[in-house]
Structures are given as structure tokens and as C-alpha cells.
N, C-alpha and C positions, 0 to 999 in steps of 0.2 A: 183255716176255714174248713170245715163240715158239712156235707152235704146229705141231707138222712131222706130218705122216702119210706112211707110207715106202710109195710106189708101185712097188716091186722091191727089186733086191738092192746096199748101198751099196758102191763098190768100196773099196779101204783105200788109202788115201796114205802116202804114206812120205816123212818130210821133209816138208811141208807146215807154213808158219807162217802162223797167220791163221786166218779162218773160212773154210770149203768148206761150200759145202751141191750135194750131188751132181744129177745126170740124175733120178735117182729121188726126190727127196726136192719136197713142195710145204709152204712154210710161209707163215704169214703173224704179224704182228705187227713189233715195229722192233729194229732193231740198232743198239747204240749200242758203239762198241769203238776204240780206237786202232790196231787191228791191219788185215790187206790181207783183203778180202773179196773173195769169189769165187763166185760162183750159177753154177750151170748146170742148176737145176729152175725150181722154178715160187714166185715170192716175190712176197706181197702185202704190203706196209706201208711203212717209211720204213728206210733205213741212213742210218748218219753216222759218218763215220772221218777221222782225219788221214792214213788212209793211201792204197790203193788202192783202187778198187772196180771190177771187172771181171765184165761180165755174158754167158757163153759161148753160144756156138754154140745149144744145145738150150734155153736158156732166158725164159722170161716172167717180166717185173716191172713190177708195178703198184706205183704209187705214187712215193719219191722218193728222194734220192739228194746229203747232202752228202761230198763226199770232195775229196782234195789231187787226183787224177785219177780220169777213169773212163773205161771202154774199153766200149765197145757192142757184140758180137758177136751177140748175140739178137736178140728183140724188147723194148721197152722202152714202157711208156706212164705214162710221169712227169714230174718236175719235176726236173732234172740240175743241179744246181751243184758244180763243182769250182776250187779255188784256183789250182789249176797247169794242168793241159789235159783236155778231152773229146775222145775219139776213136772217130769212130763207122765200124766197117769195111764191106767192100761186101756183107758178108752182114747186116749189124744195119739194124733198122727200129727208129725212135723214133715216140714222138709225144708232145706237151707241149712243155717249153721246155727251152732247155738254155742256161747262165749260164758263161762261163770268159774268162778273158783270151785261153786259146787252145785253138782248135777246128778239128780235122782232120774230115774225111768222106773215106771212102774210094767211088768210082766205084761204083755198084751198090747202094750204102744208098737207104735210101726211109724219107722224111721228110716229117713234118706237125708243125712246130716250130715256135715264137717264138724266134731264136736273140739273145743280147745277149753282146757281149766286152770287156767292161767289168773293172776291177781288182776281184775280189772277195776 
């Protein structure tokens, strides 16, 4: 269950496959979906996807995160495992752990991790 309260006006996507949760949008509770996720507001709980999970520019999430990859753009303060790669850019701040065979950081990220690259 998802619990969202709309902090402004959501924009409309066009083409978009997957879940979007917008700048304006805070929810918390878990996601469970086969499809590519996407935050760029504010998400408390757990996601878990075989697909992607990408956490944007203007975004906070609490909590945790299984997906085939995940791309770190935000801030992030969870527990990250991914089967295929973690990729944290030089604008995203993590903190927790993060679990992948492979793991990029981009220059300029700022981390407080337990990192492991182990075949998950």
C-alpha cells in the first residue's frame, strides 16, 4: 500500500512505461512491480523490481531498494542491492549499503556506505 500527498502540480508524461512518482509527489509504503521505477519526490519504504530503479536529481528515499540496476541521482539513505550494476552520479549522496557485482561512482558523490560486489 502507498500512501502519496501531492505537494504541487504533477506534470503529465507522455510515453512513459513504469512507475513515475514526480518532484511534487511524497509517499511512503513499498513497491512491488516488475516494471522500471522512477522517484524524483520524496519515498519512504522499500521498492523491488526486476527492472530499473532510478532515484533523480530532486529526490529523497528512505529505506531500500531490490532492482536488476539502480542509478543514484538524489539522495538516498537505504539498503541498495542490485543484480546487474549500482550507479551512484556526482550529484547523488547515499548512505547505507549498497550490494552489486558492479558499482560505478561518479567524482563528486558523497558516501557513508558498506559497499560489497559479490554475485547477487
Amino acid at each position: 500500500m502507498i500512501n502519496l500527498s501531492k505537494k504541487g502540480h504533477i506534470s503529465e508524461l507522455v510515453g512513459y512505461s513504469g512507475i513515475f512518482l514526480g518532484s511534487e509527489i511524497e509517499a511512503q509504503g513499498s513497491i512491488k512491480t516488475e516494471e522500471d521505477v522512477f522517484i524524483d519526490g520524496e519515498f519512504k519504504g522499500s521498492i523491488e523490481t526486476v527492472g530499473a530503479v532510478e532515484i533523480g536529481k530532486n529526490s529523497s528515499l528512505t529505506g531500500s531498494i531490490t532492482a536488476r540496476s539502480i542509478i543514484i541521482e538524489g539522495f538516498a539513505k537505504a539498503d541498495l542491492l542490485a543484480t546487474d550494476s549500482i550507479h551512484i552520479a556526482g550529484c547523488g549522496k547515499v548512505q547505507g549499503s549498497i550490494n552489486s557485482k558492479n558499482i560505478s561512482i561518479d567524482p563528486g558523490a558523497v558516501l557513508k556506505i558498506k559497499a560489497t560486489t559479490e554475485n547477487v
